[in-house]
Every structure is written in C-alpha cells, then in structure tokens.
Backbone atoms as SQL, in Angstrom:
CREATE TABLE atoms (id INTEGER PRIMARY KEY, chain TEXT, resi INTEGER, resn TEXT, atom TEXT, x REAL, y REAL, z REAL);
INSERT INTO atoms VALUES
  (1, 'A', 1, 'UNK', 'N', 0.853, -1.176, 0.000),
  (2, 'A', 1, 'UNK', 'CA', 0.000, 0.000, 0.000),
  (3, 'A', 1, 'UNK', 'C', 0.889, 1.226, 0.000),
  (4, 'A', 2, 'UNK', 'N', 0.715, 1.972, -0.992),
  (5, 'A', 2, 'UNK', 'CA', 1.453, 3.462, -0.806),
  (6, 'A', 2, 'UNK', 'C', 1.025, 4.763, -0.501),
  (7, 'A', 3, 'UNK', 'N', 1.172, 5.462, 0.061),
  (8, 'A', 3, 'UNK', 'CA', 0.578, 6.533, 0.775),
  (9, 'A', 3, 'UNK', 'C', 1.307, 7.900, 0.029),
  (10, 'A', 4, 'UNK', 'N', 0.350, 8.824, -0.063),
  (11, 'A', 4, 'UNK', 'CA', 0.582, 10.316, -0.878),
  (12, 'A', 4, 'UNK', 'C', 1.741, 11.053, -0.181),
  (13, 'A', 5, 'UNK', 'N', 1.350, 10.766, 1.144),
  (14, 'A', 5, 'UNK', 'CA', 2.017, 12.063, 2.078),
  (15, 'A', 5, 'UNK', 'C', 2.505, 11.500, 3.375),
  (16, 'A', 6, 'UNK', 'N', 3.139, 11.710, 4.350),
  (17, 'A', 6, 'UNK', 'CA', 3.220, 11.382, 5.842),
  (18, 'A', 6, 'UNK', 'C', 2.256, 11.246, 6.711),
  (19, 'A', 7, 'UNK', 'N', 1.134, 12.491, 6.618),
  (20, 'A', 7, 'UNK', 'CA', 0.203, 12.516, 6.706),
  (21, 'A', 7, 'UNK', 'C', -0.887, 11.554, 6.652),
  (22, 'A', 8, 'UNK', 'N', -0.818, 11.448, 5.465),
  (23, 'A', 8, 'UNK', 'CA', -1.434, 9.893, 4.699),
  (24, 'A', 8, 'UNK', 'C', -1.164, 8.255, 5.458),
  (25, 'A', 9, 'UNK', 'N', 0.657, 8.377, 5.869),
  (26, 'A', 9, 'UNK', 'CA', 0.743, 7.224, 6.316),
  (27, 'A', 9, 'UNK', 'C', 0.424, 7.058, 8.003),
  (28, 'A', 10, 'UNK', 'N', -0.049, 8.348, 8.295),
  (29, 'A', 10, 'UNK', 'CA', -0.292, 8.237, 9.752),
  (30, 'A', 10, 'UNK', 'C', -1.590, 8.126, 9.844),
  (31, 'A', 11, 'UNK', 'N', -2.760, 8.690, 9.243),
  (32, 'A', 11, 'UNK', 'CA', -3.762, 8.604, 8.744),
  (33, 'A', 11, 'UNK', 'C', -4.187, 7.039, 8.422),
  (34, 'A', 12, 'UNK', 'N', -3.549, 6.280, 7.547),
  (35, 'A', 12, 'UNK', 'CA', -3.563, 4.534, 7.344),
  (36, 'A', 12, 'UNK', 'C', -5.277, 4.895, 6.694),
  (37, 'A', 13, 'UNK', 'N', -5.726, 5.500, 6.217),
  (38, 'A', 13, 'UNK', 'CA', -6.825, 5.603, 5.830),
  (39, 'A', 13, 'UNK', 'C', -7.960, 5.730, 6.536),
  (40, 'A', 14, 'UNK', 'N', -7.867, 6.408, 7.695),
  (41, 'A', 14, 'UNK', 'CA', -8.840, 6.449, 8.363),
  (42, 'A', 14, 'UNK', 'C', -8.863, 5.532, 9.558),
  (43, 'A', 15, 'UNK', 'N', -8.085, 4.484, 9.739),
  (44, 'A', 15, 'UNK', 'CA', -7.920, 3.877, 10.761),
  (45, 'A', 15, 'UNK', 'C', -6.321, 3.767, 11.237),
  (46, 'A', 16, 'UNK', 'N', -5.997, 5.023, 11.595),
  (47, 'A', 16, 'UNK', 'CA', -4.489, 5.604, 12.015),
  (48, 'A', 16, 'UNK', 'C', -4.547, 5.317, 13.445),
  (49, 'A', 17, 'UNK', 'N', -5.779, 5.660, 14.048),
  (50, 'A', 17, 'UNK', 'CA', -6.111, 5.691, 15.913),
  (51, 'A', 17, 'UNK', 'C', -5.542, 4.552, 15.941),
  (52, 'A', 18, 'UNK', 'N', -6.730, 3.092, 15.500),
  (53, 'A', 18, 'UNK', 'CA', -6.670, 2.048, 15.666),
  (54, 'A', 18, 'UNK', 'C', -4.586, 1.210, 15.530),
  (55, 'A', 19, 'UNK', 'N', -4.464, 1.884, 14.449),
  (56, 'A', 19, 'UNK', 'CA', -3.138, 0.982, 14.243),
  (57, 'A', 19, 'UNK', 'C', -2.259, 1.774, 14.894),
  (58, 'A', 20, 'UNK', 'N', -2.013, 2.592, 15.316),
  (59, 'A', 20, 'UNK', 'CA', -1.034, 3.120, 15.929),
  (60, 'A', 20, 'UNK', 'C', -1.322, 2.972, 17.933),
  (61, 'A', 21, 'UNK', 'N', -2.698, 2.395, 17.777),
  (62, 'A', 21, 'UNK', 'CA', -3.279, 2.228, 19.196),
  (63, 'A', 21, 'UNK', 'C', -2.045, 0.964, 19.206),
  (64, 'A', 22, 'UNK', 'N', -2.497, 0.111, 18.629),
  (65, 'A', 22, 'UNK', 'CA', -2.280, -1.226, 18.770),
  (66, 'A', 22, 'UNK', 'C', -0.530, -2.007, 18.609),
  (67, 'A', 23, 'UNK', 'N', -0.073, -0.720, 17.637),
  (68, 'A', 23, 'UNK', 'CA', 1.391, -0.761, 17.717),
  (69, 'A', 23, 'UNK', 'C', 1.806, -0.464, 19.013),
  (70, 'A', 24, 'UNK', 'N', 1.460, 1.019, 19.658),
  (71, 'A', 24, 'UNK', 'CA', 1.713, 1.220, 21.375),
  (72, 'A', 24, 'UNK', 'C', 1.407, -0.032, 22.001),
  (73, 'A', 25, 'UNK', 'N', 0.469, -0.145, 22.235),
  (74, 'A', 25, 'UNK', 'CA', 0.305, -0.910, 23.009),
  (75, 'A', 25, 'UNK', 'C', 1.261, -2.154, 23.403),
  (76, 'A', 26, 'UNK', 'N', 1.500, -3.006, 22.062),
  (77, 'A', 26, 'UNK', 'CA', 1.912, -4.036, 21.914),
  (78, 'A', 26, 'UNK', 'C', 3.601, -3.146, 22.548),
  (79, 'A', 27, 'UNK', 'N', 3.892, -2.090, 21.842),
  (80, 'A', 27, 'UNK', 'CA', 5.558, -1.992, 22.379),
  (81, 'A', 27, 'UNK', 'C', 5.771, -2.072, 23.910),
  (82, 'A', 28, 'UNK', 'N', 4.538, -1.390, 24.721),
  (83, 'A', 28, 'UNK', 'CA', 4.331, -1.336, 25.769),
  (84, 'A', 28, 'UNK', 'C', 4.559, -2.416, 26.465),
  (85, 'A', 29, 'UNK', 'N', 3.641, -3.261, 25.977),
  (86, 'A', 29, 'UNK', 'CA', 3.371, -4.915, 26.269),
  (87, 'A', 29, 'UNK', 'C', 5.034, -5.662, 26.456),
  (88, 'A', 30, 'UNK', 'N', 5.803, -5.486, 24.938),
  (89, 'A', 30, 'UNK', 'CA', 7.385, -6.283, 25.066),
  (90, 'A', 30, 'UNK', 'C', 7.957, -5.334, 25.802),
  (91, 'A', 31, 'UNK', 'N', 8.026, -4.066, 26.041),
  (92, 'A', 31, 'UNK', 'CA', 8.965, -3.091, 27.441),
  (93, 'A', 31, 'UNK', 'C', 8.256, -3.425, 28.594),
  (94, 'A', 32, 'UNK', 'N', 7.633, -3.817, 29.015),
  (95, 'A', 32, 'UNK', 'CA', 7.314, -4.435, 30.361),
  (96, 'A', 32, 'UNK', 'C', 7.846, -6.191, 30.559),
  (97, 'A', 33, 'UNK', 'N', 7.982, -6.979, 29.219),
  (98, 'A', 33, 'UNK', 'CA', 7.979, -8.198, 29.588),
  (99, 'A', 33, 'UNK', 'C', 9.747, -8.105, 29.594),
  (100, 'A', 34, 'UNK', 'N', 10.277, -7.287, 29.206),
  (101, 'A', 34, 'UNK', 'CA', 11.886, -7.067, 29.251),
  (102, 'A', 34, 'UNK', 'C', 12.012, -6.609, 30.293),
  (103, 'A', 35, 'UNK', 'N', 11.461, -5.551, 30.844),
  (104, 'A', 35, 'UNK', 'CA', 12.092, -4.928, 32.543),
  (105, 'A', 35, 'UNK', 'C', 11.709, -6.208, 33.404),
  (106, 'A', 36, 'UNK', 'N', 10.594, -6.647, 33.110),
  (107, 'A', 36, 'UNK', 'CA', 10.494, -7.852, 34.093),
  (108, 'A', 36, 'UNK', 'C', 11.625, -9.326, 34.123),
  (109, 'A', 37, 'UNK', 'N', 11.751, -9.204, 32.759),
  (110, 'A', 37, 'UNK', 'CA', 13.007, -10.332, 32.579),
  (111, 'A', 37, 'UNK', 'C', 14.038, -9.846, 33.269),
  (112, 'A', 38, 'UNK', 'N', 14.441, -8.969, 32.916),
  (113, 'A', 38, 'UNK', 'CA', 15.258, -8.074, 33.537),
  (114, 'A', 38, 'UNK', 'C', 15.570, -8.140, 35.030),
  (115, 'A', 39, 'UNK', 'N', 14.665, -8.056, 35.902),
  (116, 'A', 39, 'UNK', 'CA', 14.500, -7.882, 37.328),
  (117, 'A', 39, 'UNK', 'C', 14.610, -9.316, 37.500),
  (118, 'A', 40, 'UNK', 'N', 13.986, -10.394, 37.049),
  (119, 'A', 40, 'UNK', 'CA', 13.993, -11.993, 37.300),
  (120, 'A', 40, 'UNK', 'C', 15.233, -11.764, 37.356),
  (121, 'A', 41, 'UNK', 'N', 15.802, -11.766, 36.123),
  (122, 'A', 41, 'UNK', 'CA', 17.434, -12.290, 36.303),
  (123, 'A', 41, 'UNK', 'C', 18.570, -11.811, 37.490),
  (124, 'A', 42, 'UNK', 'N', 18.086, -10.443, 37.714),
  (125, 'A', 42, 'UNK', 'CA', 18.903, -9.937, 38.952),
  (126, 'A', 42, 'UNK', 'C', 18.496, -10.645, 40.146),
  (127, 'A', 43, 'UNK', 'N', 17.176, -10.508, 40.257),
  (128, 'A', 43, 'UNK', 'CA', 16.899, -11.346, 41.745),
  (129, 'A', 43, 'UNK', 'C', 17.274, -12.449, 41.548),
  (130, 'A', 44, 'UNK', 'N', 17.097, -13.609, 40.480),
  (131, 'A', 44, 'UNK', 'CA', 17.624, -14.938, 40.397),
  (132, 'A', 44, 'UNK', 'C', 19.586, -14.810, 40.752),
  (133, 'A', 45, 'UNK', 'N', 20.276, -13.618, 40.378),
  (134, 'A', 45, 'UNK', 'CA', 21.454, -14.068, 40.277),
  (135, 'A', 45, 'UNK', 'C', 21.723, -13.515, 41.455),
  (136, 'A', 46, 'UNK', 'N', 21.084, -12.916, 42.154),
  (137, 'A', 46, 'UNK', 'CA', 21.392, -12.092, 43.572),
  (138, 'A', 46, 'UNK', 'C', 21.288, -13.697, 44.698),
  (139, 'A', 47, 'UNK', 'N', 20.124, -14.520, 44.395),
  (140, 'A', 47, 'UNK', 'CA', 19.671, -15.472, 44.888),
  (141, 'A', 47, 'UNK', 'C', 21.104, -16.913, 44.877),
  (142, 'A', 48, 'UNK', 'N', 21.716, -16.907, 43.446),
  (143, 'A', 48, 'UNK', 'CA', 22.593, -17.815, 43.409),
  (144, 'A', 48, 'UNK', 'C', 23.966, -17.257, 44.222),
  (145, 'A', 49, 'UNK', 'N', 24.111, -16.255, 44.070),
  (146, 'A', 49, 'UNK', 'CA', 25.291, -15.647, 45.166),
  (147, 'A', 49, 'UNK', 'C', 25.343, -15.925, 46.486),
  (148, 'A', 50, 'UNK', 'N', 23.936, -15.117, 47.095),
  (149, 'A', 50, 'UNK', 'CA', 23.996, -15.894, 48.164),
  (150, 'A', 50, 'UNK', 'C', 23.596, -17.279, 48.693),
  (151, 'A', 51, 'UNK', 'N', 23.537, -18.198, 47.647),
  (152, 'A', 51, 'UNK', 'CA', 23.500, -19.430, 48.076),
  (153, 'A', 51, 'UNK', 'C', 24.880, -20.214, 47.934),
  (154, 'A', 52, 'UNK', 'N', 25.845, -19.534, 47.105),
  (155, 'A', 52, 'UNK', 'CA', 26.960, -20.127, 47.204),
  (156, 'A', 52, 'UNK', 'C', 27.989, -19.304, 48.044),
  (157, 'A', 53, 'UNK', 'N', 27.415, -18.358, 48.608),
  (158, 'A', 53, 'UNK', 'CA', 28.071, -17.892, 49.580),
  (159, 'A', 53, 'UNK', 'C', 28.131, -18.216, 51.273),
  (160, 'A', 54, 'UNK', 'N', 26.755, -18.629, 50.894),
  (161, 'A', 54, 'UNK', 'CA', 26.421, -19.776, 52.121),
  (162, 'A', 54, 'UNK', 'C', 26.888, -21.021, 52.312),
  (163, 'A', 55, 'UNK', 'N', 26.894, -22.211, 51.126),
  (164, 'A', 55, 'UNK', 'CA', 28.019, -23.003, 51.221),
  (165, 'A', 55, 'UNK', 'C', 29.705, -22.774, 51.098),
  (166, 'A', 56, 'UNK', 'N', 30.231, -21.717, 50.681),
  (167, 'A', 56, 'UNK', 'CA', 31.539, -21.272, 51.280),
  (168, 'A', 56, 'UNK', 'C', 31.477, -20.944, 52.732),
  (169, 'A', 57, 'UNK', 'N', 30.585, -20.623, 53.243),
  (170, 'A', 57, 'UNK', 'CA', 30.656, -20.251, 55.148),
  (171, 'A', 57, 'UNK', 'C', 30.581, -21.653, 55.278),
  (172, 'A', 58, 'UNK', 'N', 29.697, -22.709, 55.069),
  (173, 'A', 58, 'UNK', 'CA', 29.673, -23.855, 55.536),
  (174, 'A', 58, 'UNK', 'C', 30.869, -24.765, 55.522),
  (175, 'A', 59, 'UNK', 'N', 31.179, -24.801, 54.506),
  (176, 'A', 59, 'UNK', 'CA', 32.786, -26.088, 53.870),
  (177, 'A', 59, 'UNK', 'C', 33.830, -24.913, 54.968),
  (178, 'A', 60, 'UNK', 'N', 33.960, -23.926, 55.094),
  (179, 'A', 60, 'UNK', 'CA', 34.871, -23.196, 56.397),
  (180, 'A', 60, 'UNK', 'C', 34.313, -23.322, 57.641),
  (181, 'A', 61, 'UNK', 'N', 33.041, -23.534, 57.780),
  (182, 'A', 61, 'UNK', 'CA', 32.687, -24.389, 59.198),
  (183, 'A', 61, 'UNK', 'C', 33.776, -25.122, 59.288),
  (184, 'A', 62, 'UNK', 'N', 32.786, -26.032, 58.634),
  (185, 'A', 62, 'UNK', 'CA', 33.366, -27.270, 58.750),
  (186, 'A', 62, 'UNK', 'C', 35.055, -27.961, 58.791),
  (187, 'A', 63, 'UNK', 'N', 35.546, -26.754, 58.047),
  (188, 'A', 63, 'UNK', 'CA', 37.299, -27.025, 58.235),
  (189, 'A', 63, 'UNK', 'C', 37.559, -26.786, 59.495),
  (190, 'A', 64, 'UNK', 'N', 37.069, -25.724, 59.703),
  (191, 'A', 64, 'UNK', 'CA', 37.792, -24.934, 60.955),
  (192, 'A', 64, 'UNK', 'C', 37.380, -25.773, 62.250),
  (193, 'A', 65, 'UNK', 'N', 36.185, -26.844, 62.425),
  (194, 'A', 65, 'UNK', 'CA', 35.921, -28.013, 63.281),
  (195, 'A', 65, 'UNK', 'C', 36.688, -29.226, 63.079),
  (196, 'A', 66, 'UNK', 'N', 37.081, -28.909, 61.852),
  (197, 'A', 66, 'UNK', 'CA', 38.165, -30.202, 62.151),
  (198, 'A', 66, 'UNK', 'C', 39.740, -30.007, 62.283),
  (199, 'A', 67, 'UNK', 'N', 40.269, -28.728, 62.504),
  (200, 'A', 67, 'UNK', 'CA', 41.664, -28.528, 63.395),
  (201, 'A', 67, 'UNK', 'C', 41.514, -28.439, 64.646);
C-alpha cells in the first residue's frame, strides 16, 4: 500500500487511531515483559550468590571443626 504524504501514512486511511493504538500498546506490552526479565534475572542471580556464599561459610565451618 502506498501513501501520498506522511500525513497519509499516519492517517492509514482512516484507521491511524486504531493501528497506531495497537502498535503502542503491543511496544508497551514487550517493554514491560523485558524490565520484568530483567529484574527476574537480577533477583535470580542475587539469589545464586547468596546461596553459594552460604556453602563457602559452611565447607569453612566445617574445616575450621576439624583442626
């Protein structure tokens, strides 16, 4: 489909609201499911730190009970 003017292509023929609704939206939609990935992964890797930081205190328990 080719359009006269800029105008024209924002316009989409009369249903410009609609498609440009639905483009927002949707970008909206993948920038929220990325900040949220986003945040998973920090809390997940915040989560593996301190769990292997907890078995390093433990295996040094445990040395330091057996001198």
């Amino acid at each position: 489909m080719q359009f006269d003017s800029f105008s024209d292509f924002i316009a989409m023929g009369g249903y410009g609201f609609y498609v440009w609704l639905s483009f927002g939206t949707c970008a909206l939609i993948l920038l929220g499911i990325l900040v949220s990935s986003l945040n998973d992964t920090k809390r997940i890797m915040a989560s593996v730190q301190q769990q292997a930081d907890r078995e390093a205190r433990i295996q040094q328990a445990k040395q330091e009970q057996q001198l």
